[in-house]
LOZAKOL-841297 format. One record per residue (C-alpha): residue in three letters; y, z, x. Coordinates in steps of 0.001 Angstrom, whole numbers, padded with zeros to 6 digits, always signed. Last residue first. Layout:
(atom ALA,(Y,Z,X))
...
end
This chain:
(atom UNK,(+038326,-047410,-020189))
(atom UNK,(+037118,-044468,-019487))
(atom UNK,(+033374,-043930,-021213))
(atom UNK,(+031447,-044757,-018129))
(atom UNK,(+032451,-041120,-016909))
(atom UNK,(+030951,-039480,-019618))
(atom UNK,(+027859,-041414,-019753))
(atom UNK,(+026252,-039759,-016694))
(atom UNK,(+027374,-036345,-018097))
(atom UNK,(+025815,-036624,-021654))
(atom UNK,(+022632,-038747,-020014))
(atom UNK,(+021779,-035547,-018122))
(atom UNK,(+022190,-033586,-021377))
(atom UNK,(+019865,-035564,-023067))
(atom UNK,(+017064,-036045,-020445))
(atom UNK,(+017151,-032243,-020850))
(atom UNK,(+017003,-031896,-024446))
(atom UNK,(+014239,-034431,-024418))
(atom UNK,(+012074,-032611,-021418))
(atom UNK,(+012053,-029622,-023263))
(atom UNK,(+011461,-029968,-026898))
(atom UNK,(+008481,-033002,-025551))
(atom UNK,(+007044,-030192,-023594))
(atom UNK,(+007606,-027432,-026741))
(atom UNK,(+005670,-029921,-028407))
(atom UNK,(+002992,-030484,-025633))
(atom UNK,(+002765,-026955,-025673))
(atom UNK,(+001508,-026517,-029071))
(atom UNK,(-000887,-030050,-029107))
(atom UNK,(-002898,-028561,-025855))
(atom UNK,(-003478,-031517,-023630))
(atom UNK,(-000515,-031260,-022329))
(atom UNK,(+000292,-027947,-021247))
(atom UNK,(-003971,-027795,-020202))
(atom UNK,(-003236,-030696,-017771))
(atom UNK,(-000886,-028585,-016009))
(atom UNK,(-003051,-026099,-015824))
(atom UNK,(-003054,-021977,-016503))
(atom UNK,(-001627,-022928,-019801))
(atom UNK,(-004533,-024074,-020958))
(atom UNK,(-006620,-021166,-020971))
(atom UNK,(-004190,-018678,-023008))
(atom UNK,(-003778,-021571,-025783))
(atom UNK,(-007766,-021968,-026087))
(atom UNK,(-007616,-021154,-029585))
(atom UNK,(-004469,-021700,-031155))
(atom UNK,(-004794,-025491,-029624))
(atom UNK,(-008455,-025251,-031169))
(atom UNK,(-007296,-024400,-034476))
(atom UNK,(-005322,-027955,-034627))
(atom UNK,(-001542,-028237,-033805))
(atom UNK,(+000361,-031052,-035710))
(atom UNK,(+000390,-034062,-033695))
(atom UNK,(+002824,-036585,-036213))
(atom UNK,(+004787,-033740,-038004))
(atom UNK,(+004855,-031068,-034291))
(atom UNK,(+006322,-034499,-032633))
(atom UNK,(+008771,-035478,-035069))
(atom UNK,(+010152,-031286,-035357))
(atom UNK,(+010082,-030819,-031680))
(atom UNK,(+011785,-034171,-031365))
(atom UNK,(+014707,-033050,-033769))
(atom UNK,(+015071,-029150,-032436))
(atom UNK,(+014860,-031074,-028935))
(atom UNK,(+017878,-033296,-029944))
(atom UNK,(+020160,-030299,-030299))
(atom UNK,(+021737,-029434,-033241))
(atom UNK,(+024938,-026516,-034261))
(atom UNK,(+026485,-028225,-031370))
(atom UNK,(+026516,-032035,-032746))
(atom UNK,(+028149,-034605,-030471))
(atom UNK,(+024977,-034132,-028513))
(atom UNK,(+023315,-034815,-031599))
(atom UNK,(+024242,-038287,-032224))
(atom UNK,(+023221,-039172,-029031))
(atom UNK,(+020452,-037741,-028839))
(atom UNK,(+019161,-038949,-032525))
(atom UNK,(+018110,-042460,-031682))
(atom UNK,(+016616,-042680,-028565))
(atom UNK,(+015238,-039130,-029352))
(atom UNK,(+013585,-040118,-032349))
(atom UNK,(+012246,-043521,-030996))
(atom UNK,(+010345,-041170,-028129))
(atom UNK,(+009149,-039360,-030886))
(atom UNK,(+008077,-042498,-032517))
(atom UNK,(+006527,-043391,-029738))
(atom UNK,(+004384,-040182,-029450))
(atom UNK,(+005129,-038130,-026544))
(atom UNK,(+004195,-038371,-023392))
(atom UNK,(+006647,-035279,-022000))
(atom UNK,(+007657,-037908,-019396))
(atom UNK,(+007829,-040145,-022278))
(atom UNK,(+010585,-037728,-023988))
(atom UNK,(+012347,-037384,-020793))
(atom UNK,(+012787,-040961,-020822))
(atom UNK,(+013756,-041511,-024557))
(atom UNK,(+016326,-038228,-023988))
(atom UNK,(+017473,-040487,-020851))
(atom UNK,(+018297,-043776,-022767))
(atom UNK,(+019529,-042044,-025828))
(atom UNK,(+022792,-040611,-024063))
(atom UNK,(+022938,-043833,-021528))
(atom UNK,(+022678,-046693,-024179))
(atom UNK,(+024350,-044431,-026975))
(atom UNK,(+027304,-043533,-025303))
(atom UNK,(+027795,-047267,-023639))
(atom UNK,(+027153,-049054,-026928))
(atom UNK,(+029941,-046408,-028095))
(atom UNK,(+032435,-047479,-024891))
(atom UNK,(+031626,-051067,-025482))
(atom UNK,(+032241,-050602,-029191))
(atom UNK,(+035708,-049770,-028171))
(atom UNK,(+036650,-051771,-025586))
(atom UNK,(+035630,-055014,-028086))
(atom UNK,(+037654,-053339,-031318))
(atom UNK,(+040595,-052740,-029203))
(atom UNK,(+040503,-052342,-025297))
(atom UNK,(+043071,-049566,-024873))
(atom UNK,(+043043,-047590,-028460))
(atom UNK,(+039347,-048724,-029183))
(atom UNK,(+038657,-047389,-025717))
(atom UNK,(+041261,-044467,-026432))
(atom UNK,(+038901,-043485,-029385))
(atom UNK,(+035596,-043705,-026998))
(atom UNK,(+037400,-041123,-024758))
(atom UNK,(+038691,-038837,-027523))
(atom UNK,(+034937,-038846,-029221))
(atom UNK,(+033442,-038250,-025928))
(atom UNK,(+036276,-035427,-024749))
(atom UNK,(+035665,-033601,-028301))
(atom UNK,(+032016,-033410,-027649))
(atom UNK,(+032015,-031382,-025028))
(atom UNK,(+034796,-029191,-025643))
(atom UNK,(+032732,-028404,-028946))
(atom UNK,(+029570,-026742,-027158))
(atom UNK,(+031817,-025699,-024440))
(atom UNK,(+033834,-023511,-026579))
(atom UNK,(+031611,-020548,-027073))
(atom UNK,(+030895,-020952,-023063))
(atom UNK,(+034471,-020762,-021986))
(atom UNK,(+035108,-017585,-025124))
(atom UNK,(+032325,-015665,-023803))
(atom UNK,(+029037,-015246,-024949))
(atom UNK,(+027517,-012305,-027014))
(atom UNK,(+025683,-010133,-024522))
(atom UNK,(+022106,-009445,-026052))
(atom UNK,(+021719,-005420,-026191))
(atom UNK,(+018558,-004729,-024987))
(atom UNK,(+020499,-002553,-022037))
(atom UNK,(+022290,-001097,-024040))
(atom UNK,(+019632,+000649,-025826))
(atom UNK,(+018619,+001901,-022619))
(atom UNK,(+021508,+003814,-022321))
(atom UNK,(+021782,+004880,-018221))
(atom UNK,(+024312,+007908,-017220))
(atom UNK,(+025541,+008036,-013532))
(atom UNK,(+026719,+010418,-010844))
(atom UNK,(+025309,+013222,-012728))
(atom UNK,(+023341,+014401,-009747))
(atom UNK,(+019740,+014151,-011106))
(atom UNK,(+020890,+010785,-012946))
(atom UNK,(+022047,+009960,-008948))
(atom UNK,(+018971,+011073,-007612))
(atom UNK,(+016841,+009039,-010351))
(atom UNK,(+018433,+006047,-009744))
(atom UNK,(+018262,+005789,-006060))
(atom UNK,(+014175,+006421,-006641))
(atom UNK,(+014609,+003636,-009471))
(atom UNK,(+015981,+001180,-007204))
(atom UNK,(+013952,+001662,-004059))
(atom UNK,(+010671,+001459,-006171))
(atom UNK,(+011644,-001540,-007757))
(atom UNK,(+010075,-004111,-005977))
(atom UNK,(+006545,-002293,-005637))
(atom UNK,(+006148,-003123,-009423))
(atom UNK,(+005367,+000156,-011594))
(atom UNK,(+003441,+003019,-011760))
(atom UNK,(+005194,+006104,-012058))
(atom UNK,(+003923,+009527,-012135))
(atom UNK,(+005638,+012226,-013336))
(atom UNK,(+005361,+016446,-012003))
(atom UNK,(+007451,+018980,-013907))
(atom UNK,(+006588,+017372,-017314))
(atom UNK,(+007852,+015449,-020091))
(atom UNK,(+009748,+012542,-019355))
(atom UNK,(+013157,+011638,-019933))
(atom UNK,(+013800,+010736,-015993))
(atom UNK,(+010739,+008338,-016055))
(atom UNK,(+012453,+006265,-018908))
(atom UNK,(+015856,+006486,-017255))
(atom UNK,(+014281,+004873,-013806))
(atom UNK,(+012586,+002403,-015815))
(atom UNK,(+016051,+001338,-017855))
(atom UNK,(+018037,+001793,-014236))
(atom UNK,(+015721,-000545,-011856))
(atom UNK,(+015270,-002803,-015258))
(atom UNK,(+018365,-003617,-014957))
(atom UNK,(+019007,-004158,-011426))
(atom UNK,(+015675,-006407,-011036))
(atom UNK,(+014951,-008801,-013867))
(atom UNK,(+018797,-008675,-015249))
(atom UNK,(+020790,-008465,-012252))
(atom UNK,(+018371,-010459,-010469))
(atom UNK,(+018952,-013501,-013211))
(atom UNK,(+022274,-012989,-012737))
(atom UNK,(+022486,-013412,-008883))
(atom UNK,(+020096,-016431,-009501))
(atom UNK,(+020275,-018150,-005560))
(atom UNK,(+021819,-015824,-003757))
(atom UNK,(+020425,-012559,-005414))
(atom UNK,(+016860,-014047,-005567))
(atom UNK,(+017021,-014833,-001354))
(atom UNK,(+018267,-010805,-001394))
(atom UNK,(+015132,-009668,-003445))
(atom UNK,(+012950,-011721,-001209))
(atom UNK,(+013916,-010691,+001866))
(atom UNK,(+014068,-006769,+000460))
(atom UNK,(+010534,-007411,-000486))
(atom UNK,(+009384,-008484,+002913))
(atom UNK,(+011230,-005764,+004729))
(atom UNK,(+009872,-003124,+001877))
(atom UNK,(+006033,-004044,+002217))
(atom UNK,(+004652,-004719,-001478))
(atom UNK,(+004414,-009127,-000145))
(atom UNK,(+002538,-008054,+002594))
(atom UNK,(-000183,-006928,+000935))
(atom UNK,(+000493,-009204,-001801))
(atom UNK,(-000510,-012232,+001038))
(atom UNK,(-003368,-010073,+002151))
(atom UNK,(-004971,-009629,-001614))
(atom UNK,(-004309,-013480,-001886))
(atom UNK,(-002238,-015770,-003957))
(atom UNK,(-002640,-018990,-005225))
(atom UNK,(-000158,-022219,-005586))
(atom UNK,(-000871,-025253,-007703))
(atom UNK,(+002620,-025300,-009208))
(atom UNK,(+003559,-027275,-012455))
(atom UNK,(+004614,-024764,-014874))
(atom UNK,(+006306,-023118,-011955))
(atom UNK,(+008518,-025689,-011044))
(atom UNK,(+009277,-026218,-014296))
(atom UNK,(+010381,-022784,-014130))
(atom UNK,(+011987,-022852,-011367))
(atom UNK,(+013576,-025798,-012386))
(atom UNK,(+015313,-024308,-015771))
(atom UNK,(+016207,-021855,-013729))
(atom UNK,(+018454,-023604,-011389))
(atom UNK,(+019974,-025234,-014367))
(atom UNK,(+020974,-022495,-016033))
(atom UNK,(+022482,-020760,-012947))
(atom UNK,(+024406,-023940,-013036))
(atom UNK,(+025700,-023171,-016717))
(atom UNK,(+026020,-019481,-016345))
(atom UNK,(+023496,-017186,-016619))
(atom UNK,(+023556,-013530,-018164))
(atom UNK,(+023032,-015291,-021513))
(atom UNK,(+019860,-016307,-020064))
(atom UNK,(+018765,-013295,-018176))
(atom UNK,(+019626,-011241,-020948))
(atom UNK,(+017143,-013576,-023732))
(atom UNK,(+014397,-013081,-021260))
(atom UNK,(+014898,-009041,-020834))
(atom UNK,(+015274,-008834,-024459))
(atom UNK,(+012090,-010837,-024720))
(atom UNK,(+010275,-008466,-022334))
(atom UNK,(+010803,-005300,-024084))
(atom UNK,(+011790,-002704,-021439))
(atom UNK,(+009777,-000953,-019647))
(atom UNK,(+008280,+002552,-019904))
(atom UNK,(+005820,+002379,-021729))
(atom UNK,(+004989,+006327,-022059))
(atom UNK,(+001497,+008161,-021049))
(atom UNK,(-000150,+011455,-021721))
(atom UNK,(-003075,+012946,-019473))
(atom UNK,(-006148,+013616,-020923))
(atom UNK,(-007845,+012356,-017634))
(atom UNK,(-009735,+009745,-019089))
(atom UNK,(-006700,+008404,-021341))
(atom UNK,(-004737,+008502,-018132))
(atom UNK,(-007385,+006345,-016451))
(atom UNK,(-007464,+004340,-019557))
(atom UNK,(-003583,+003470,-019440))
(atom UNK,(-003326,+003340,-015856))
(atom UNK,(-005898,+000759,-015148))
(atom UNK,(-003577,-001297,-018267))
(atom UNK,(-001089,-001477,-016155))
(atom UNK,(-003104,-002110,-012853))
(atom UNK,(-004607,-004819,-015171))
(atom UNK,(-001102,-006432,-015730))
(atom UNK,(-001952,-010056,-014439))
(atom UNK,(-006122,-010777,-014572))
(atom UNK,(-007414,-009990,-011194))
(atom UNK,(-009638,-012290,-009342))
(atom UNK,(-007470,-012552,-005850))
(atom UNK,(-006401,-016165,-006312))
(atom UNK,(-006785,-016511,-009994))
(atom UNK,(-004185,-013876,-010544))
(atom UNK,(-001254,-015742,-009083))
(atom UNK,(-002539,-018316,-011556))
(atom UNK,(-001986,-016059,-014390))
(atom UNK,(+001148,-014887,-013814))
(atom UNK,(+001907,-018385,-013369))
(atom UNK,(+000527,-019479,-016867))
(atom UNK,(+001944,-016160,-018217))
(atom UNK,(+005352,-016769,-017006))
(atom UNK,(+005214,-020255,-018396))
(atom UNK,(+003797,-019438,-021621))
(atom UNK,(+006949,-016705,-022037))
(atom UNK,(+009594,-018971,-021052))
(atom UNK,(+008080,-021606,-023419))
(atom UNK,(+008149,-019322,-026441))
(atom UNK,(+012051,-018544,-025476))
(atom UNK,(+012682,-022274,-025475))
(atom UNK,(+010925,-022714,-028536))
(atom UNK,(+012896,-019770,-030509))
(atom UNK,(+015992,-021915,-032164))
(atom UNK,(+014988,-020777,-035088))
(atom UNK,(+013860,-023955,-036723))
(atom UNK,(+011702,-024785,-033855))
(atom UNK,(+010185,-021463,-034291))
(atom UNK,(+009624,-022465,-037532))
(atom UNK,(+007820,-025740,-036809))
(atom UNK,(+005780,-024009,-034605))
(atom UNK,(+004302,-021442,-036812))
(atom UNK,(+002254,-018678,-034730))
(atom UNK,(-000180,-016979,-036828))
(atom UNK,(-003267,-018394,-035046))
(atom UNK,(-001637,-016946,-031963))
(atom UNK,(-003919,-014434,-031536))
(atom UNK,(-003987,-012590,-027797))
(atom UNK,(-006392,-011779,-026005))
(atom UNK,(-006304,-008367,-025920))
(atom UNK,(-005180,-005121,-023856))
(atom UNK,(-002374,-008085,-021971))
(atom UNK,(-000689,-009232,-024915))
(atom UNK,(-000661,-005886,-026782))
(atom UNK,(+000969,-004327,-023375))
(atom UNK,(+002998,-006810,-023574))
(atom UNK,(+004794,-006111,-026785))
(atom UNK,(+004416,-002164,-026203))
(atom UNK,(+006498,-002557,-022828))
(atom UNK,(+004920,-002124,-019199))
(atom UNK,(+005848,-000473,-016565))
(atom UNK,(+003471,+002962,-016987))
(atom UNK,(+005243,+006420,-017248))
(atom UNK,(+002097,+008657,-016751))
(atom UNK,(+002610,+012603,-017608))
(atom UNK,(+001340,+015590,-016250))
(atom UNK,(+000516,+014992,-013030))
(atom UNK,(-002686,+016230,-011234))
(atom UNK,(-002581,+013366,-008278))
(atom UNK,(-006298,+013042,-008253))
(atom UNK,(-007600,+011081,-010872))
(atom UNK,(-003966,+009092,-011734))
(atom UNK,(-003915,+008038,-008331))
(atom UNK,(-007522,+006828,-007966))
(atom UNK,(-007078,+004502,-011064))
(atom UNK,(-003694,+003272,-009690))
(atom UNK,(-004674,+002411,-006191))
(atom UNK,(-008159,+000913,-007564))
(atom UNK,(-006217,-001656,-009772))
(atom UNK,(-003074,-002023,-006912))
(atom UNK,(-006099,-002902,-004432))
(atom UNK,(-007035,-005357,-006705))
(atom UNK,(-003899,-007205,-007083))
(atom UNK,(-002337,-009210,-009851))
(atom UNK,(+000508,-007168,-010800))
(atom UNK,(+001200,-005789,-007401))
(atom UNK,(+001995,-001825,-007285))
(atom UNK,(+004718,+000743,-006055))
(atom UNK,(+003539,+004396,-007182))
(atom UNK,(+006894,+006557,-007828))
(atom UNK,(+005839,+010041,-007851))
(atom UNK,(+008612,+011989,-009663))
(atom UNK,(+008787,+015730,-008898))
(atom UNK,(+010537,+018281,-010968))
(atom UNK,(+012629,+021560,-009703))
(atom UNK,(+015961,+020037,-009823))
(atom UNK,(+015021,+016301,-008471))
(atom UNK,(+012020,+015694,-006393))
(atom UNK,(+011838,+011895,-005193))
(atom UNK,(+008221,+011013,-004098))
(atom UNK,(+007070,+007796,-002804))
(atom UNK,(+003695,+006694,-003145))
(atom UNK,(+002287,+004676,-001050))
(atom UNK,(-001430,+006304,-000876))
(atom UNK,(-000937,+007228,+002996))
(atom UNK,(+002232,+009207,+001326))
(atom UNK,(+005659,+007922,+001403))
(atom UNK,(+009016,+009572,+002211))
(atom UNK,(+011502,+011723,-000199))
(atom UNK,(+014988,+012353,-000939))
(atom UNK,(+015910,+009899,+001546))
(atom UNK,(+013970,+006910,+000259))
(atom UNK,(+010971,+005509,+001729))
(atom UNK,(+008795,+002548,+001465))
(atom UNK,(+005138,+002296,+003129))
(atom UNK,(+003536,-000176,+001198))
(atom UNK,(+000000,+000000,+000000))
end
């Protein structure tokens, strides 16, 4: 296990780090979501340690997902479409798939040192609290957290990591739970998604930290991800100290966004219709219905491609030629809610998409084979052809 330390307290030869704050202990035991060791770490902790109480990083919603396999015969596609829930669906499926691969590589399914801590606890008599919070207010933070090119940085990692081959091993997560190596990576996620570490990282650091704080007992055990050991032991100094006061409930608050990015939806817009106006203006009717031909050409052109890339039906594809660009000039509409909704009408998902859902996701091949995730494919790579064919076209609209 890692050997971290903090100034309040150092590391064991089990990696645990313990802060002691007036008269209580906190053992904080730093862990690797898809690692053995961090299984039998966990399960021999929790025998031995004598603590009375378990905080366990994990919230209720994923700690359903990860107990069982999970049903998703109930799931309605067409409504998630309709609530503007796809790309939050797909976030999830992709995290899992790569959780999941990660796993492959060392032959441990992702959370089992969460759910090791549940039924040692259980054994023990011990009591237990989820500590973490709920994942898709952690998801839906990160995003409003992130600003347009942030945006599009993580819309390629993730695609990135729908599509990656790469494994782990139980040496390569051996070094990844040593502090230099973490505090590398940490930083490298700072530079590149500050606001995305703010929320995954930062957040959490205080939420967990303030969830192992509240509870009972003179001597608490945490298990949770090796990354934020450091954060939560600073954490629960300064709540010792009164330097700082965490609300978890708001931290699942969902910032509202501000008045740029409220706007940018009609900004958008406005300049197209004012720059194919002043081609009728300059050119007359000819200028104008070049600039429009133009708009549609370039707008529909790329939703059509990223459509096919998804290999959609061709009428899907025709969908997107035809509604992106009409749609872009729409912001209560995006062409993905209209592709989503051809595509999930022509291929509607059978029972054995719902079935084997948690299997195909681990390969590319499985996203499109399986009819659910091919529709939140064809969601995804429409909307994004479209808004790359937004700002080529813009600057083939001046006259």
């Amino acid at each position: 296990m890692s050997d971290q330390k903090t100034d309040n307290g150092k590391s064991d030869d089990r990696g645990i780090v313990t802060v002691s704050t007036g008269g209580r202990e906190f053992l904080l035991l730093g862990t690797a979501h898809v690692s053995r060791e961090s299984v039998d770490a966990v399960e021999a902790v929790i025998a031995s340690a004598a603590v009375d109480h378990v905080v366990i990083e994990i919230d209720h919603q994923r700690y359903q997902s990860v107990s069982r396999k999970r049903d998703w015969s109930q799931l309605n596609i067409f409504e998630i479409l309709k609530k503007r829930q796809a790309f939050l669906l797909l976030s999830n499926l992709v995290l899992s798939s790569f959780q999941r691969r990660m796993g492959a590589g060392t032959g441990v399914v992702p959370g089992a040192e969460m759910l090791a801590a549940v039924r040692a606890a259980e054994e023990q008599g011990i009591g237990y609290t989820f500590g973490d919070r709920p994942v898709t207010a952690t998801l839906k933070r990160a995003w409003a957290r992130t600003g347009f090119w942030g945006k599009n940085k993580l819309l390629a990692a993730m695609i990135a990591a729908a599509f990656s081959r790469e494994t782990v091993s139980e040496e390569d997560l051996a070094r990844l739970r040593e502090q230099n190596e973490l505090e590398n990576m940490l930083a490298e996620l700072a530079d590149y998604l500050p606001g995305v570490k703010a929320v995954l990282i930062d957040e959490r650091d205080l939420y967990l930290a303030k969830s192992i704080f509240d509870a009972p007992g003179e001597r608490v055990l945490a298990v949770v991800g090796a990354g934020h050991v450091p954060g939560i032991a600073r954490t629960l100094e300064q709540l010792e100290r009164g330097e700082i006061t965490v609300d978890r409930d708001a931290l699942e608050i969902i910032p509202p966004p501000g008045p740029v990015r409220r706007a940018m939806p009609y900004v958008i817009p406005a300049v197209v219709a004012t720059l194919i106006l002043w081609g009728f203006f300059r050119g007359g009717l000819e200028g104008g219905l070049q600039s429009l031909w133009r708009w549609i050409l370039v707008n529909g052109t790329l939703s059509a491609i990223g459509s096919l890339a998804a290999l959609a039906h061709p009428l899907t594809i025709l969908a997107a030629f035809l509604a992106a660009p009409v749609t872009s000039m729409n912001p209560t509409v995006g062409v993905g809610f209209v592709t989503g909704l051809v595509e999930a009408f022509l291929r509607k998902p059978r029972v054995i998409d719902f079935e084997s859902l948690n299997d195909d996701i681990v390969t590319v091949r499985g996203f499109y084979r399986n009819r659910l995730t091919h529709i939140l494919l064809v969601f995804l790579l429409s909307s994004i052809g479209s808004s790359i064919g937004t700002f080529v076209a813009l600057p083939l609209l001046f006259p």
